[in-house]
ChimeraX commands (.cxc) that place a marker at each C-alpha (Angstrom):
marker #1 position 12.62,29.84,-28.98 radius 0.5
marker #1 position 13.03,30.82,-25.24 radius 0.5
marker #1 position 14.15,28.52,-23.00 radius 0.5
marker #1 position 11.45,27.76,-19.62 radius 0.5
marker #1 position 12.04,30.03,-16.59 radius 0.5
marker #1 position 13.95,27.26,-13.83 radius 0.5
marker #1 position 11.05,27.53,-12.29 radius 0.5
marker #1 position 9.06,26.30,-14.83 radius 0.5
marker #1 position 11.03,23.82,-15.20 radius 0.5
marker #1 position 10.93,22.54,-11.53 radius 0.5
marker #1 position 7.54,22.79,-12.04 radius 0.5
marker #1 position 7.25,21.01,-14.94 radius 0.5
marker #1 position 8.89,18.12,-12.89 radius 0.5
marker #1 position 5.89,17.91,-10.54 radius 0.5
marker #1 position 3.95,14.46,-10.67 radius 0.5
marker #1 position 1.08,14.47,-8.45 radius 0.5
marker #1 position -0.13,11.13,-9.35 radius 0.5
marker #1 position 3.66,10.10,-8.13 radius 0.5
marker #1 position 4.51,12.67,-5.05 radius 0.5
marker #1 position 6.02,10.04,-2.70 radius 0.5
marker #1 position 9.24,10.38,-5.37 radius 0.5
marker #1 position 9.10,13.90,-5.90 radius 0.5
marker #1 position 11.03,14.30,-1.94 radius 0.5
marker #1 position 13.72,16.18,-3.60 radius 0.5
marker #1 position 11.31,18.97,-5.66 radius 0.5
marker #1 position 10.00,20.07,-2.06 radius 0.5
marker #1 position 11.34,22.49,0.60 radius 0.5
marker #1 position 11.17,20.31,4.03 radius 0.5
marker #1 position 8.65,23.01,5.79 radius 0.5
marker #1 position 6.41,23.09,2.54 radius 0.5
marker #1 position 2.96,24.18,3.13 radius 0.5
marker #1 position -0.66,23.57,0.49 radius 0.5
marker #1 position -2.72,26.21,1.14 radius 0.5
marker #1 position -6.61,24.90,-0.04 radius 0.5
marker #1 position -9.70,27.11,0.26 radius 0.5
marker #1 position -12.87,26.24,-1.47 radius 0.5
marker #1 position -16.29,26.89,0.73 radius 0.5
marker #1 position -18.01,23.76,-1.37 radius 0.5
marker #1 position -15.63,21.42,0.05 radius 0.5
marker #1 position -15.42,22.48,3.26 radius 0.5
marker #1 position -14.11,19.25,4.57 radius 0.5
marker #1 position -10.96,19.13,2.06 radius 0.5
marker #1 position -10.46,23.02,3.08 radius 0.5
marker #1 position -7.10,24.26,5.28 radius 0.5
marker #1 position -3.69,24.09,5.32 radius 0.5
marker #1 position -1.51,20.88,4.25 radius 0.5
marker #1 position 2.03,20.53,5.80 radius 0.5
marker #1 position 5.00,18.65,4.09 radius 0.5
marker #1 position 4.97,16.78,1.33 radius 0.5
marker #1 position 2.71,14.00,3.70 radius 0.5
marker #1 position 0.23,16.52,3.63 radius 0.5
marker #1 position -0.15,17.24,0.11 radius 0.5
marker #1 position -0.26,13.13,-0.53 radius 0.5
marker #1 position -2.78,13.34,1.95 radius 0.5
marker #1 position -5.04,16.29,0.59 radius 0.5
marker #1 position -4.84,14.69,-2.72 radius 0.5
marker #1 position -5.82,11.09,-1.21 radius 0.5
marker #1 position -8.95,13.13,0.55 radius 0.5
marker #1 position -10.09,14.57,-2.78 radius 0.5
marker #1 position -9.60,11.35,-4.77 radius 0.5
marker #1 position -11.52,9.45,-2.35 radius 0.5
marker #1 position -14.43,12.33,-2.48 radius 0.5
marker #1 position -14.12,12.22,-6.15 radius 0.5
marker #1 position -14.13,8.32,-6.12 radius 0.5
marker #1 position -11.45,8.51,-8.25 radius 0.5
marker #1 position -12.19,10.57,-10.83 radius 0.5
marker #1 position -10.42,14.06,-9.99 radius 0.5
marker #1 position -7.84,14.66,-13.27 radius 0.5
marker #1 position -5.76,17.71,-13.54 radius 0.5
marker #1 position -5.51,19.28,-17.04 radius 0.5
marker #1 position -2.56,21.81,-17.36 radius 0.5
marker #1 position -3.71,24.94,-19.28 radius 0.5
marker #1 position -0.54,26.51,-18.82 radius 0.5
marker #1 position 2.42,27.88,-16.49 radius 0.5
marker #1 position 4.13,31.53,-15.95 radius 0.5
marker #1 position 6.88,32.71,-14.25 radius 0.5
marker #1 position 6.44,35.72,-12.26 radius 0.5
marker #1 position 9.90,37.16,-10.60 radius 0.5
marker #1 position 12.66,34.81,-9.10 radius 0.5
marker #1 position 9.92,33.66,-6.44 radius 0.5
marker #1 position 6.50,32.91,-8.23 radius 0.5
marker #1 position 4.97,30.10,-10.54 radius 0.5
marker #1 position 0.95,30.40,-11.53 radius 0.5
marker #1 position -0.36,27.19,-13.20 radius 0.5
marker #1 position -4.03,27.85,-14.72 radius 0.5
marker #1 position -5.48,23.78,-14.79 radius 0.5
marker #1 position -8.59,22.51,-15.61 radius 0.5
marker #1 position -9.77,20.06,-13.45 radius 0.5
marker #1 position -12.26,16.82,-13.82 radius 0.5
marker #1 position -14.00,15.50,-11.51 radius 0.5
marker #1 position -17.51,13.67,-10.34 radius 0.5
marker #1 position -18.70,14.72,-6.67 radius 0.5
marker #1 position -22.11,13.30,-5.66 radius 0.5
marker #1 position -22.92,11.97,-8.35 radius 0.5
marker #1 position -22.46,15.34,-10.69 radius 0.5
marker #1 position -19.68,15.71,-13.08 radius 0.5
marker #1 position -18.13,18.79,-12.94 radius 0.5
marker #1 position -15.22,20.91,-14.64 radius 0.5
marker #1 position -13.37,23.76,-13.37 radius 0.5
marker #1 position -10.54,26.21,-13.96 radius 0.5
marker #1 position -8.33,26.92,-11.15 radius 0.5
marker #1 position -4.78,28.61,-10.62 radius 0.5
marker #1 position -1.92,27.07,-8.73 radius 0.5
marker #1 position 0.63,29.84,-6.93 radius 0.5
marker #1 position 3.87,28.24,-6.35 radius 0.5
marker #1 position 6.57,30.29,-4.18 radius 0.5
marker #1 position 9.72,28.49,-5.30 radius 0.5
marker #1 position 12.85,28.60,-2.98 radius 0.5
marker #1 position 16.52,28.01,-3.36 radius 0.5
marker #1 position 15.12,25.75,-6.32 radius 0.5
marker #1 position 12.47,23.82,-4.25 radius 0.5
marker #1 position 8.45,24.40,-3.67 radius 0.5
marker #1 position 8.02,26.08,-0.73 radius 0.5
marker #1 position 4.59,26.84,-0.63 radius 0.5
marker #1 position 1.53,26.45,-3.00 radius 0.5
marker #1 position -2.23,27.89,-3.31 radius 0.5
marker #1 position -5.05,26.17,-5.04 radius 0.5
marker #1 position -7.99,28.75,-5.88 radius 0.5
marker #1 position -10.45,27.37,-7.98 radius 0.5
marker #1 position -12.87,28.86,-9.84 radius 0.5
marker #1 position -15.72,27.54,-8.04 radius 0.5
marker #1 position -18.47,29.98,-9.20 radius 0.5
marker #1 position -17.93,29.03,-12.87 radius 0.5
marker #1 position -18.08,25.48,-12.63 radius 0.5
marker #1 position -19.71,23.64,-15.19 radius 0.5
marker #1 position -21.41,20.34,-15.21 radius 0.5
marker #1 position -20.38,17.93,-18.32 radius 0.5
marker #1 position -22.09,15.13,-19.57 radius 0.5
marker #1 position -18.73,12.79,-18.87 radius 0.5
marker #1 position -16.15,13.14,-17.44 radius 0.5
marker #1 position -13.51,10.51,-18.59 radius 0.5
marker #1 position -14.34,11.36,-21.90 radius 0.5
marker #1 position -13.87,15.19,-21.45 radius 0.5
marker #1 position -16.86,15.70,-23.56 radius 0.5
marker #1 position -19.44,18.75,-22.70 radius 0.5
marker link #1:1,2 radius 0.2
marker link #1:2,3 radius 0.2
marker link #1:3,4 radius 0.2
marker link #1:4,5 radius 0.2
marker link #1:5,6 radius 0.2
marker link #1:6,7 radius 0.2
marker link #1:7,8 radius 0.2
marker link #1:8,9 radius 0.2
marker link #1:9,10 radius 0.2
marker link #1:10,11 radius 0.2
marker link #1:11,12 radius 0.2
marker link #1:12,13 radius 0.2
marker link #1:13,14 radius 0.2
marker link #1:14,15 radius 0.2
marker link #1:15,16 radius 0.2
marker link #1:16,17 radius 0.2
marker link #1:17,18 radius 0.2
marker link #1:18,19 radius 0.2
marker link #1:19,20 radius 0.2
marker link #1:20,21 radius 0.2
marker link #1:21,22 radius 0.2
marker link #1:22,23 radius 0.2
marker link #1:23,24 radius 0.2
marker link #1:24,25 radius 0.2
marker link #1:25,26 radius 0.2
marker link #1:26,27 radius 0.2
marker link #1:27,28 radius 0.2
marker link #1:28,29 radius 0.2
marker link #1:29,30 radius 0.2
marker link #1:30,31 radius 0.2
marker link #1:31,32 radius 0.2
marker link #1:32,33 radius 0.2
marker link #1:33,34 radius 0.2
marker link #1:34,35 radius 0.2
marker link #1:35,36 radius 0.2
marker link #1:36,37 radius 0.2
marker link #1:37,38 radius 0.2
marker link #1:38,39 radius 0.2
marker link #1:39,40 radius 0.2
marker link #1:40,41 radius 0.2
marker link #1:41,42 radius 0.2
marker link #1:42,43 radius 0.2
marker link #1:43,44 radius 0.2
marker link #1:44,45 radius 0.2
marker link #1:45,46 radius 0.2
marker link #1:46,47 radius 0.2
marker link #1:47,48 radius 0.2
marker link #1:48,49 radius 0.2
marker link #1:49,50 radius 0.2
marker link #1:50,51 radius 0.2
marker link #1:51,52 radius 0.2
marker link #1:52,53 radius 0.2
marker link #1:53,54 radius 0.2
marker link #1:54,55 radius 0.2
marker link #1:55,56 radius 0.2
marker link #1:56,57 radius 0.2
marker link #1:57,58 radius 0.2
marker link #1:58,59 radius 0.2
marker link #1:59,60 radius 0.2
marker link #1:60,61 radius 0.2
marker link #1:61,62 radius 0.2
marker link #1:62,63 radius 0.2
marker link #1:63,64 radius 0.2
marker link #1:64,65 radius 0.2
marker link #1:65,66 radius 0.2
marker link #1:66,67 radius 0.2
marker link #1:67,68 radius 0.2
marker link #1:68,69 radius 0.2
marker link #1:69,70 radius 0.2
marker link #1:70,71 radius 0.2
marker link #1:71,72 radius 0.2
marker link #1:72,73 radius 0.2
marker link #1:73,74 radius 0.2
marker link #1:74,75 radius 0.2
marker link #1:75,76 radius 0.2
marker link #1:76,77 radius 0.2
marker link #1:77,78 radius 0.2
marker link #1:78,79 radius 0.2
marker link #1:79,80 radius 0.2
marker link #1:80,81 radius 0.2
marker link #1:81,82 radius 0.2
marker link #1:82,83 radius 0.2
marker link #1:83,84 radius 0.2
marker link #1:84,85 radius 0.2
marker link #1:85,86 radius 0.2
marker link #1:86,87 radius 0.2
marker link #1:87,88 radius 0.2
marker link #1:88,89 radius 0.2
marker link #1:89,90 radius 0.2
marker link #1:90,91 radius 0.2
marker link #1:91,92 radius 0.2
marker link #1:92,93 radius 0.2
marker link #1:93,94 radius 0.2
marker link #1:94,95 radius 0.2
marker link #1:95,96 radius 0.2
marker link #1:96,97 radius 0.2
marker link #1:97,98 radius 0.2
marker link #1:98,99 radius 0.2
marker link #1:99,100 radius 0.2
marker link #1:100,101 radius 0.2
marker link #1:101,102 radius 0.2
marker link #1:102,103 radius 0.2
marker link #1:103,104 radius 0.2
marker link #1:104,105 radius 0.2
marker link #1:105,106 radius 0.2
marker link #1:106,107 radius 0.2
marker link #1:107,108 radius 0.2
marker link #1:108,109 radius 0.2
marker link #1:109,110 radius 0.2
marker link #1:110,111 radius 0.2
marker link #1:111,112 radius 0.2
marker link #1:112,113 radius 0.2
marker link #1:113,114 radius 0.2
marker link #1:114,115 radius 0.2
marker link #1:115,116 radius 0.2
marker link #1:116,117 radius 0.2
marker link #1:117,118 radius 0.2
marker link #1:118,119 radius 0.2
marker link #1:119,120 radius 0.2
marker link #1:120,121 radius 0.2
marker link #1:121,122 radius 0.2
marker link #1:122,123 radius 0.2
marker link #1:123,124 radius 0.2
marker link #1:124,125 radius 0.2
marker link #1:125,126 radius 0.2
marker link #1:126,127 radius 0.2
marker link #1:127,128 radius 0.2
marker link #1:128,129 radius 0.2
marker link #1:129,130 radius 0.2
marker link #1:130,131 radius 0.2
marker link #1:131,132 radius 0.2
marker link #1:132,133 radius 0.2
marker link #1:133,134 radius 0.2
marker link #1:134,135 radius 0.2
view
């Protein structure tokens, strides 16, 4: 068995449903980085850990709730780099949808410094619902 990557780990550590206590996982001058052209309002640049609270507030209350994050799995690339592939949940508008995306993490003197969310927005797929998970 080999033992997580530290940056896995710190990773690992991440609670986004509790990010107000997660102060010490985060650099001070962290930055979310969040494109996706069918959510153009949620779309640009989050700074500190206020922003990400805040860009995850802004897409629970467009998802009235319902956005849930799925981990699919979590790679170490270099001393630097952490990709998460997730599958996330969520009802927009009335339409359930589902989604791959891929989390970058830049890690830094054992904090997040910076982090990318690219979803797969071309491949979404509707399901039938989505606290169930069924399709």
């Amino acid at each position: 068995m080999t033992a997580d990557h530290p940056n896995v780990r710190l990773l690992k550590q991440l609670d986004l449903g509790n990010l107000g206590a997660m102060t010490d996982l985060f650099a001070p001058d962290f930055v979310w980085h969040y494109f996706n052209p069918k959510l153009p309002d949620l779309e640009g640049d989050y700074a500190g850990l206020d922003g990400l609270q805040r860009f995850f507030r802004n897409l629970g209350g467009k998802s009235a709730g319902t956005f849930k994050v799925e981990p699919i799995s979590v790679t170490a690339y270099g001393d630097e780099l952490v990709v998460a592939h997730v599958r996330d949940t969520m009802a927009i508008d009335g339409q359930s949808i589902v989604l791959d995306a891929l989390a970058v993490w830049r890690m830094v003197d054992g904090r997040i410094a910076e982090g990318w969310d690219i979803p797969a927005i071309n491949a979404a797929s509707a399901l039938t619902e989505v606290d169930s998970g069924e399709t």
